[in-house]
C-alpha positions as CSV (number, residue, x, y, z in Angstrom):
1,X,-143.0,81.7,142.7
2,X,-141.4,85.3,142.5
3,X,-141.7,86.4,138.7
4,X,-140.5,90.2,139.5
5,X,-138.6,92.1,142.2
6,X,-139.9,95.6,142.5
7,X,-136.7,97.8,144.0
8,X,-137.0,101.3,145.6
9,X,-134.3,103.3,144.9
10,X,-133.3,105.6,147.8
11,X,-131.6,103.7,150.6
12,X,-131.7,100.3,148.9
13,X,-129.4,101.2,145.4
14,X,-128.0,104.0,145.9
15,X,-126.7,105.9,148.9
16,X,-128.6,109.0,148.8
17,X,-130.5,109.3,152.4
18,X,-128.0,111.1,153.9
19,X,-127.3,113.6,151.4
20,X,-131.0,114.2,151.2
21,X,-131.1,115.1,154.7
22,X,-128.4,117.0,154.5
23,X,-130.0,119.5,151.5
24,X,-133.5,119.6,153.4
25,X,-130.9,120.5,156.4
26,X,-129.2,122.7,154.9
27,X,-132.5,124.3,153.3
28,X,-134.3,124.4,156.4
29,X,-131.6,126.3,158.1
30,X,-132.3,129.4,155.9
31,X,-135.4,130.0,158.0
32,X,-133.6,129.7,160.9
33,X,-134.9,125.8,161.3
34,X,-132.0,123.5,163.5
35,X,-133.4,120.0,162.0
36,X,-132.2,116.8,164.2
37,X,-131.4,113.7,162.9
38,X,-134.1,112.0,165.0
39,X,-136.5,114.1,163.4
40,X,-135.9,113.4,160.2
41,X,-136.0,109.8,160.6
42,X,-139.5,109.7,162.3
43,X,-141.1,112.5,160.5
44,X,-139.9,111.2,156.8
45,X,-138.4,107.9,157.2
46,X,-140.8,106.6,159.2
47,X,-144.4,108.6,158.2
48,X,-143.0,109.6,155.1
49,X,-144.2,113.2,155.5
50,X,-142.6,116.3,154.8
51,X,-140.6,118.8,157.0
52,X,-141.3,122.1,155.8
53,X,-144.0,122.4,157.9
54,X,-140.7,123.5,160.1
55,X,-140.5,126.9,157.9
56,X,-144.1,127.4,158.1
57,X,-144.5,127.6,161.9
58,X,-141.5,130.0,162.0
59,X,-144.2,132.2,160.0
60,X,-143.4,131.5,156.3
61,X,-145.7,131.6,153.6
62,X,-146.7,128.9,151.5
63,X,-144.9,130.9,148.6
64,X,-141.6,131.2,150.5
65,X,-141.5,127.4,151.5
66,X,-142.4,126.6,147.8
67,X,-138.5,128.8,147.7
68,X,-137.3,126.4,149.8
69,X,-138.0,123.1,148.7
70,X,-136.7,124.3,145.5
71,X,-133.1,124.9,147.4
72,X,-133.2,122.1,148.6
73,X,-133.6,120.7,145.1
74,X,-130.9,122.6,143.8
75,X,-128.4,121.6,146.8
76,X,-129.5,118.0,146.4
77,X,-128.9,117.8,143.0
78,X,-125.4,119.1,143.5
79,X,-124.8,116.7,146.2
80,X,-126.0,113.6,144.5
81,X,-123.3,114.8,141.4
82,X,-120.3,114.7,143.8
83,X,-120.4,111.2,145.0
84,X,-120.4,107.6,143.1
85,X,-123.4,106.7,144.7
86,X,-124.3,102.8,144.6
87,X,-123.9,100.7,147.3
88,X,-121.4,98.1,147.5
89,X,-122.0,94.6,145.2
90,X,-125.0,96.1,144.0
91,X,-124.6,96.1,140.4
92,X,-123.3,92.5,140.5
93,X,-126.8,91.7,142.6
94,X,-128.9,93.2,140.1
95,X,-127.0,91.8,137.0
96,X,-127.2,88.1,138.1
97,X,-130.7,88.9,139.3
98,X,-132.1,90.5,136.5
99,X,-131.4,87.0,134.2
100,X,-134.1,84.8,136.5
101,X,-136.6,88.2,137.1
102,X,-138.5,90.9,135.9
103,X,-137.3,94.1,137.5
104,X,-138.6,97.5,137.8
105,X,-137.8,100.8,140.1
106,X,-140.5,102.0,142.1
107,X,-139.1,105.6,143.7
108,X,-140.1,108.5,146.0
109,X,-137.5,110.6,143.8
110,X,-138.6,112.7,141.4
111,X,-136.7,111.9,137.7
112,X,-134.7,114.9,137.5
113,X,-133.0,113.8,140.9
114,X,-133.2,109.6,140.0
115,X,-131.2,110.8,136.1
116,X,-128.7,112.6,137.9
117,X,-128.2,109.6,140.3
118,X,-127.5,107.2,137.4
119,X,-125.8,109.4,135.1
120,X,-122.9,106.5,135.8
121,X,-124.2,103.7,137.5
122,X,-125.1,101.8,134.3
123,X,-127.7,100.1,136.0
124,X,-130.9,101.2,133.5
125,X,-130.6,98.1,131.6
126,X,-131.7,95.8,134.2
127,X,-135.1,97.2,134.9
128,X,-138.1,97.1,132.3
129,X,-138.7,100.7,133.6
130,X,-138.7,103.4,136.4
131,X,-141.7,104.7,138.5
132,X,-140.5,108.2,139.6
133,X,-142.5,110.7,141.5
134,X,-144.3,111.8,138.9
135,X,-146.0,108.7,137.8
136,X,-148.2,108.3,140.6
137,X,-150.7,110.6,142.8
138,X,-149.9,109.4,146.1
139,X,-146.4,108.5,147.1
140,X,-145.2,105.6,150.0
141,X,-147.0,104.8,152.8
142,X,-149.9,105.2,150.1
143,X,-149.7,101.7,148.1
144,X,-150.5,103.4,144.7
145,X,-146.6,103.5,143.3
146,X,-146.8,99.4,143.5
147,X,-149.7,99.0,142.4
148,X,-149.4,101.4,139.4
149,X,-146.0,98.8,139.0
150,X,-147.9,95.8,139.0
151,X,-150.7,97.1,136.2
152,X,-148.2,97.8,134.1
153,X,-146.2,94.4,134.9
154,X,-149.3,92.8,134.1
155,X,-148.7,90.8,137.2
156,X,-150.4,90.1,140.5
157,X,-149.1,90.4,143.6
158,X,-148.3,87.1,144.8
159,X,-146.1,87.1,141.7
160,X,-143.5,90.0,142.2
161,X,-141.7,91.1,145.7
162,X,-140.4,94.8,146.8
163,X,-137.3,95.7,148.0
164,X,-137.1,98.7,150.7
165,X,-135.0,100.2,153.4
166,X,-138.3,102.3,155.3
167,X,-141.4,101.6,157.4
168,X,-143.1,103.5,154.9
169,X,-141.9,101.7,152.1
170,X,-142.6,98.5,153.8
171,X,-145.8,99.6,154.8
172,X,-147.0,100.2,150.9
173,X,-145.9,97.3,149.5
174,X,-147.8,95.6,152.1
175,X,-150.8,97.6,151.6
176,X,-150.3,96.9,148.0
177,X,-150.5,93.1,149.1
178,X,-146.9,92.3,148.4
179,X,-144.4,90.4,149.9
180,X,-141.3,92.9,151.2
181,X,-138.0,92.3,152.1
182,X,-136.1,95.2,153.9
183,X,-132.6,96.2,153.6
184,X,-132.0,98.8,156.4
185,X,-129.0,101.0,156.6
186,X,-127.1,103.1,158.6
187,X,-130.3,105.7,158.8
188,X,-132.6,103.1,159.3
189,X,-131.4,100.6,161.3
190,X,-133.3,101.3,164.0
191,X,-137.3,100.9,162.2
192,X,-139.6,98.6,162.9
193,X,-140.0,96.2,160.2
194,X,-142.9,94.2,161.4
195,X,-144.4,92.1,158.4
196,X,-141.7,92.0,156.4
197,X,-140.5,88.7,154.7
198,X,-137.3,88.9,155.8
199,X,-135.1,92.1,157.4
200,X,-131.4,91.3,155.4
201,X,-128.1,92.9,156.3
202,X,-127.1,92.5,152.9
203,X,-128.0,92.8,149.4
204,X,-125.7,90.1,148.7
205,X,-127.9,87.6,150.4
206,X,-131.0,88.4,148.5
207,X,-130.8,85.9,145.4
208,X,-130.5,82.7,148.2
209,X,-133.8,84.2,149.5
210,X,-135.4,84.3,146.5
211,X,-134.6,80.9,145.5
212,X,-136.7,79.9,148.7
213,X,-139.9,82.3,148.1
C-alpha cells in the first residue's frame, strides 16, 4: 500500500525543461558553443551530466565556465518569471491526491530557481516539504535525494512511490528501491523507461493507478 508519492519537480509539475535548455543554450553560445537538442537530451536528460564541459574544450578555464553557469542562472531565472509554468490539471491532481497521501518534492533545481517557479503556483501546501539541490550531495542518477526523502518521511520504500519524467530520475528512485512511475513529455518522449511501474501519458490518470498499487 502506497503511504507517500515522492514528485520531482522539473518536467513532471512544472514546465521548465525547455526553458532550461534554452538558458544553458543560450549560455553556452557565449563561448561560441552551437548546443543541439539531441545533445542535451542524452548528455543531461538521459546521464544527467553537465554540459559545460562544451566551454571547456573550446579552452575555457574552470573560472570562466564557473561565469557561465552563473548566466545561465541569471537567464533562467528570468525565463522561469515570464511564463505561468504548471502543467495542465496539475494542481487539481495534487489537491485531491494530497488528501489520501503523504507528499514531498524531491528536485534537481536548486531553491532559488524551485521559489521563483512557485512564486504563484500555490502548490506549497500540499507537500510536507521540498528536497532542492542543496539538501543532498549527490543529485539523480545517484539515489541519495530519495533516500534522504524517505529518512526524513520516516518511511520505507515499499511504502512511498516517485514520480519522474527522466531515465535518470527513474533510474534513482530505483536505485533507491522505489517503485517509479514516469510521466514523459514533449522532451522526453523518446527515453527508455525500462522498470518503471507504469510510463502514463497523463497526470490525470495517476490517482486510478494508485488505487491499484
Amino acid at each position: 500500500m502506497v503511504e507517500a508519492i515522492l514528485w520531482d519537480n522539473d518536467g513532471v509539475i512544472v514546465d521548465t525543461e525547455r526553458l532550461y535548455f534554452k538558458a544553458t543554450q543560450q549560455a553556452l553560445k557565449l563561448a561560441g558553443v552551437d548546443l543541439s537538442l539531441d545533445l542535451y537530451k542524452d548528455v543531461s536528460l538521459r546521464q544527467g551530466a553537465g554540459l559545460f564541459y562544451l566551454a571547456a574544450e573550446r579552452g575555457y578555464t574552470n573560472e570562466q565556465v564557473v561565469g557561465l553557469r552563473a548566466q545561465r542562472d541569471d537567464i533562467y531565472t528570468e525565463l522561469l518569471r515570464a511564463e505561468q509554468l504548471l502543467f495542465p490539471e496539475v494542481y487539481e491532481t495534487l489537491r485531491e491526491l494530497h488528501k489520501k497521501y503523504r507528499m514531498a518534492i524531491v528536485t534537481s533545481s536548486h531553491r532559488i530557481h524551485f521559489d521563483v517557479m512557485h512564486e504563484t503556483t500555490n502548490i506549497r501546501e500540499f507537500f510536507e516539504f521540498v528536497l532542492a539541490r542543496e539538501d543532498y550531495v549527490n543529485s539523480k542518477p545517484e539515489p541519495e535525494p530519495y533516500l534522504t526523502a524517505m529518512q526524513k518521511l520516516g518511511l520505507p520504500a515499499e511504502k512511498c512511490v516517485a514520480i519522474e519524467d527522466t531515465e535518470r530520475g527513474l533510474i534513482a528512485a530505483k536505485a533507491a528501491g522505489l517503485r517509479c512511475i514516469t510521466i514523459p513529455h514533449e522532451f522526453t518522449q523518446e527515453c527508455r523507461f525500462e522498470g518503471a511501474e507504469a510510463v502514463l501519458t497523463n497526470v490525470t490518470e495517476l490517482s486510478a493507478l494508485l488505487e491499484k498499487m
